[in-house]
C-alpha positions, 0 to 999 in steps of 0.5 A: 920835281914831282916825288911820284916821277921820281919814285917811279923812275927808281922802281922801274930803273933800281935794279939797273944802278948800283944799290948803294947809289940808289939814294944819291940818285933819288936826291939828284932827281928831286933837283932836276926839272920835268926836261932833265928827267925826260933826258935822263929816262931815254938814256939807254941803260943796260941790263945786267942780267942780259949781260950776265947771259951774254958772259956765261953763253959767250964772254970767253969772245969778249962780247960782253966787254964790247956790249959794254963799250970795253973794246980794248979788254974785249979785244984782250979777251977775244985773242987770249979766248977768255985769258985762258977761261980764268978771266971769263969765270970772274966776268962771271961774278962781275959783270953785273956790278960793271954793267951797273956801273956803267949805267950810273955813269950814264945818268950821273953825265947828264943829271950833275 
């Protein structure tokens, strides 16, 4: 695969994937051919600023549980309305790193 691509779908996608997995991902990506890397740049990935917003405005509903295919915590949180506002405010300061995780999880199945 060509570095350029590579170093390019790392600039522009970094901030979506886990930090510590940004490495892994770039050696991944140098074994991969020119078709793989279309696949794997179509994928949708979340934002997980976006998603934050969503967690501050209305996670107390658990919509950004659902946005991030949770249903069943979301569903949790929808009827306990937030657990009460104590698991809203720690969605707060892990939403981010959840919604990261699930971004890798989606390249990992189609790059491995």
């Amino acid at each position: 695969m060509d570095q350029n691509k590579i170093e390019m779908f790392i600039a522009s996608m970094g901030s979506k994937f886990p930090s510590e997995k940004l490495m892994l991902m770039r050696n991944q990506l140098e074994k991969v051919d020119d078709s793989k890397l279309m696949v794997i740049q179509s994928i949708e990935y979340k934002d997980p600023t976006t998603l934050l917003i969503v967690s501050i405005l209305i996670g107390g509903l658990g919509i950004d549980r659902f946005m991030l295919g949770q249903t069943g915590m979301g569903i949790g949180k929808l009827l306990t309305c937030g657990g009460v506002g104590i698991w809203t405010i720690i969605d707060w300061f892990s939403i981010k790193n959840a919604t990261k995780e699930l971004n890798y999880q989606k390249f990992s199945q189609v790059a491995f």
